[in-house]
N, C-alpha and C positions, 0 to 999 in steps of 0.2 A: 733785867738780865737778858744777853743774847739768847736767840736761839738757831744754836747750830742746824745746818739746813740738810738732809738726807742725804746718806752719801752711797755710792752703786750695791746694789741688794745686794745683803750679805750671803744669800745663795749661790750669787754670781761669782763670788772673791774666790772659792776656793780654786785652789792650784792657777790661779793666773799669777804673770808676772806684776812688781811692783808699778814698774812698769806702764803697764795695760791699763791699769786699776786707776792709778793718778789719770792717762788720759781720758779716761771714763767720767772720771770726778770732771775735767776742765769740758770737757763735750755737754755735760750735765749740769753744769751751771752757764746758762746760756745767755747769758747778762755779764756787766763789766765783772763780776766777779771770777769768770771762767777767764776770762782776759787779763784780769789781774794775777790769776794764781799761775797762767802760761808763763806770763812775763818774770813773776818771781823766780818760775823752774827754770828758766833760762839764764839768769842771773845767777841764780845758786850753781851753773855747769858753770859759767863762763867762771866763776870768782873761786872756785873749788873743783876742776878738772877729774881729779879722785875721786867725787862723791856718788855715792851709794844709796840709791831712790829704796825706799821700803814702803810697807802700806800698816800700818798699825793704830790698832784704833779708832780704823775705818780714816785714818786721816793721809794723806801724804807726808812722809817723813823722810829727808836729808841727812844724811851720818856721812862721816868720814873719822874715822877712830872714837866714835860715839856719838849722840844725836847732833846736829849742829842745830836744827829748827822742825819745827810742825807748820803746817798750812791749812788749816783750819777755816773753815766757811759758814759764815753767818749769815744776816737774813741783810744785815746792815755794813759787813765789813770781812774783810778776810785778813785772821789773824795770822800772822808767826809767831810762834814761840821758842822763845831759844831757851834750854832747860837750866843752862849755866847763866844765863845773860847776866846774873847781877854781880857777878865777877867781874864781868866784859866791860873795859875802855868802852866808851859812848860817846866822844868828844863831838858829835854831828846832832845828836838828841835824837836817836830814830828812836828809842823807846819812848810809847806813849801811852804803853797800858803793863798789868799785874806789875806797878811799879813798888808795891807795897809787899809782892812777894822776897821771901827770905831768898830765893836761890833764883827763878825763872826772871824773865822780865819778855815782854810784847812789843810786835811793833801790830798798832791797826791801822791796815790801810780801808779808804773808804772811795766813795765811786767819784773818781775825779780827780783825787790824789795823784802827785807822783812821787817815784820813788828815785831819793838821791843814791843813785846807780853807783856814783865810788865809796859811796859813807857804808851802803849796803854791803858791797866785795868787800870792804875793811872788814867790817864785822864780822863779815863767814869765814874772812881767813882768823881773824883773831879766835872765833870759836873752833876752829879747826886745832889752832894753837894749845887753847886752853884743856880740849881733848888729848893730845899728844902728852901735853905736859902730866896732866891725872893717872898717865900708863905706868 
């Protein structure tokens, strides 16, 4: 089993912005996984304009009318989690992990990966979608 790798002291969290806290995380992992998790938050702006940075669970968190993913950091990989994913069209296969969960599904990236940039904006608008529709 992963293990998730520390994320900004939780002394430090209160009253900061979600914000602040995510740039904290990506300055704090100082290895491709800070560079990976930059590149996904850029991604999630450009493919969902609307979205909505949170910090919960000590993670970085994307919603726009409800969670769209988590970005989660391990020692080996930096996960998303899309909470609805096993709803979610997949027709690219970015999921590659918690594929046996009932409702969630993952995508892990690992160091050297890259990320098929329009499979990815499909699937954040689709979860965007899938939110909208649950309202």
């Amino acid at each position: 089993m992963a293990t998730r790798t520390k994320s900004p002291a939780k002394a430090g969290e209160a009253g900061l912005p979600a914000a602040q806290l995510i740039d904290a995380r990506i300055a704090e992992l100082a290895d491709w996984r800070g560079g990976m998790l930059a590149r996904v938050r850029q991604l999630v702006h450009a493919a969902v304009p609307d979205v909505v940075e949170e910090w919960k669970w000590r993670v970085p968190v994307w919603s726009c009318g409800g969670i769209i993913c988590t970005g989660e950091s391990y020692k080996q990989a930096v996960k998303l989690t899309f909470p609805k994913g096993a709803s979610l069209p997949d027709p690219s296969g970015l999921f590659n992990a918690s594929l046996e969960g009932g409702t969630r599904r993952a995508i892990d990236l690992h160091e050297g990966d890259a990320i098929d940039e329009p499979a990815f904006a499909a699937l954040l608008r689709r979860a965007v979608e899938k939110n909208a529709a649950g309202k």
